[in-house]
C-alpha positions as CSV (number, residue, x, y, z in Angstrom):
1,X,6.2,11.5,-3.8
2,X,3.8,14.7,-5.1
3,X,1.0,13.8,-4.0
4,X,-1.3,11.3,-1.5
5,X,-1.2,7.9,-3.2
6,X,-3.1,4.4,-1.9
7,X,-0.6,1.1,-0.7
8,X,-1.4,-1.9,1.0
9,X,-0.1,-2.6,4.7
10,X,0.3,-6.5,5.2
11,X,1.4,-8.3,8.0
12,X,2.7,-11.7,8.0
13,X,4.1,-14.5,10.8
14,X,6.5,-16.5,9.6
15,X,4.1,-19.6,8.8
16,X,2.8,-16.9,5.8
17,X,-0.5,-16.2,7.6
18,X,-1.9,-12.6,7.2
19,X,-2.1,-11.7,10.5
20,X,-3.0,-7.6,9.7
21,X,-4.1,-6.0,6.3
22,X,-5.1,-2.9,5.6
23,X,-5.3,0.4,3.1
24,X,-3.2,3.1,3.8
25,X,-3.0,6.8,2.2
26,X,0.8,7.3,1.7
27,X,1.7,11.3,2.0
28,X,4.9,12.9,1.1
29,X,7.4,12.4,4.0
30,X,8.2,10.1,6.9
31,X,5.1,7.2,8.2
32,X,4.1,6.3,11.1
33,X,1.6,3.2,11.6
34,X,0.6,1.6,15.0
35,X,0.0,-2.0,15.0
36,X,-2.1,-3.9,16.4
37,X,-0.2,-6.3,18.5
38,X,-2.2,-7.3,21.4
39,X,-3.2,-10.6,20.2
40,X,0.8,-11.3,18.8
41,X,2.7,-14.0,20.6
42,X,6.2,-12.6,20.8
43,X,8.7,-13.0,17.7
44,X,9.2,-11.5,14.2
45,X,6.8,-10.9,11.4
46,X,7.6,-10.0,7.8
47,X,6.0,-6.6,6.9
48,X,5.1,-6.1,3.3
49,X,4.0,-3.0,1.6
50,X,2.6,-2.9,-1.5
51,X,2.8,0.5,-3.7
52,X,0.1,1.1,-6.7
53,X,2.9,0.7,-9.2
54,X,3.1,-3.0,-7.9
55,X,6.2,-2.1,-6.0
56,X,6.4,-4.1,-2.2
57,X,8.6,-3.1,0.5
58,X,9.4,-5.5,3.1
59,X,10.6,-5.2,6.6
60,X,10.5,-7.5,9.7
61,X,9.1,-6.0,12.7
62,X,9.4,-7.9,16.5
63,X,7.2,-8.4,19.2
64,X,9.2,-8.8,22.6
């Protein structure tokens, strides 16, 4: 990646409800975002992460 580009960071529960969604600037190398978790009962949620190109990432991320 050259330079800064937009994406979507999306959160789901396992019931499909949007629990977090928000814009993020993507930058050339390695990401880190914090969640915010507080108000998560314990469990896994689907992660997606959707690229301008129309490209989506997923991941699960858990809750202990």
């Amino acid at each position: 990646m050259e330079a800064a580009q937009s994406a979507q960071l999306e959160v789901l529960d396992f019931q499909g409800r949007t629990l977090y969604l928000q814009g993020v600037q993507l930058n050339a190398g390695f990401q880190v975002y914090t969640l915010p978790t507080a108000s998560w009962t314990p469990g896994i949620y689907l992660v997606r992460l959707v690229l301008p190109e129309g490209a989506v990432l997923l991941g699960k991320v858990m809750k202990g």
